[in-house]
Structures are given as C-alpha cells and as structure tokens.
N, C-alpha and C positions, 0 to 999 in steps of 0.2 A: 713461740712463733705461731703453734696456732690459734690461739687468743687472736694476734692479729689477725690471720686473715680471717677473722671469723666478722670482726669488729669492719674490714673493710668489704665483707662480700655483703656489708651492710649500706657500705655507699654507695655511689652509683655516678655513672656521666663523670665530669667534671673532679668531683673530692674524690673519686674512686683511684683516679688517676693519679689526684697527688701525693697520696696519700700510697702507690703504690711508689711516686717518686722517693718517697722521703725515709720509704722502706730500704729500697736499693740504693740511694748514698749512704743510710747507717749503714748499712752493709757494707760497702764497697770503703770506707773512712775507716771500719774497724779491721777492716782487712788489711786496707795499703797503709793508713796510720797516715794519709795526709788527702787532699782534695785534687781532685782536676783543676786544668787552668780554667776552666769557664765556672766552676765552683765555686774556687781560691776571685775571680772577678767577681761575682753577686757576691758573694761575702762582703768584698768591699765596699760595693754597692749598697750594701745594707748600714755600713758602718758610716758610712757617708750621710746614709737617711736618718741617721740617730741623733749627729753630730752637725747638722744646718739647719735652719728653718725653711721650714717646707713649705714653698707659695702655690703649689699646682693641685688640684683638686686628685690626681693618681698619687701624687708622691705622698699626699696625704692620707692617702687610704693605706697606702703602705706603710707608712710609718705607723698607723693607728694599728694594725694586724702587729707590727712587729713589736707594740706597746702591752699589746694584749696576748701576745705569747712570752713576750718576758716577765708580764705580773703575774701571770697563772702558771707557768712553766719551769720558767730557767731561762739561763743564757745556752747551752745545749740546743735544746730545742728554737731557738732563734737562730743559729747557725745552722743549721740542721734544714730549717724552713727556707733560710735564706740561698743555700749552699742547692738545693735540691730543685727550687721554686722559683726564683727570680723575681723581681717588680714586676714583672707586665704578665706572667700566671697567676698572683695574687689580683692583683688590681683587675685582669678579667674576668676573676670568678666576680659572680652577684655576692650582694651582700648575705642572702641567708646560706650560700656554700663555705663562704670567709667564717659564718659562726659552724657550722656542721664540720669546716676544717679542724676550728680551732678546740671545737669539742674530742675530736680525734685523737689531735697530739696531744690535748690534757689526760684522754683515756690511758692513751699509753706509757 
C-alpha cells in the first residue's frame, strides 16, 4: 500500500484524484465483495460502450480509454476504472491525464 501512495503523491489535480477514486472502490469491493448501485450502473454503462458503435466524439473517447485499459491491463482493471470513474470523469480529463491515468493502473 505504500507503493501506492507514493506512485499517487506523484499525480497531481485531476489523476490524483482518480486515482485515489479507484483506490477506495478496490477497497470498498474487496471488502463488501460487491459494488454500490451507482457502481453496479457505470459498470453497465461501460458494458453498453463495449457492446454498440459509438457515433458521439465523448462516447468515443471512452470507449478508446476502456480499449486501452483492457489491452494493457485486464478486464479487472476495466471494471475497476469503470465502477470508480464513470464516462463523464474519463471523458473530462484532457488527453495527456487519460495517458498519465493509464500509466497508473498499468503501474499497479
């Protein structure tokens, strides 16, 4: 544990934050052994973006993040992102915090 935070007192603004999001739902999932309903909804949310073709220039960012934590990561870490993060947190980080994100959950 503190690996991480050592890895996060390295982020800053924005990734710092989700980054401490995605700390406290592994935690809170390994504890209760299941999600919140607002969780258990972006979950689906996310399953949804996997599974239609995406016309809208956000739903595309998102599904490209969740393309790029599945080839580098796992499906774990895609729920995890998903569960924690939401579409409209992803999609309002800039583009170089979406890479400094995804360098994080590869770190870990």
């Amino acid at each position: 544990m503190k690996r991480q935070h050592e890895r996060t007192s390295d982020q800053s603004g924005e990734v710092g934050e989700c980054c401490k999001r995605l700390r406290n739902t592994a935690r809170e999932l390994s504890v209760r052994e299941r999600l919140p309903d607002k969780a258990t909804k972006q979950v689906d949310d996310a399953v949804k973006t996997f599974t239609t073709l995406q016309t809208s220039s956000p739903s595309k960012t998102y599904q490209a993040f969740l393309y790029d934590i599945l080839r580098q990561c796992g499906t774990s870490p895609v729920l995890l992102c998903a569960a924690s993060l939401g579409k409209k947190k992803i999609v309002d980080l800039g583009s170089k915090e979406r890479v400094d994100l995804l360098a994080y959950v590869r770190a870990t």
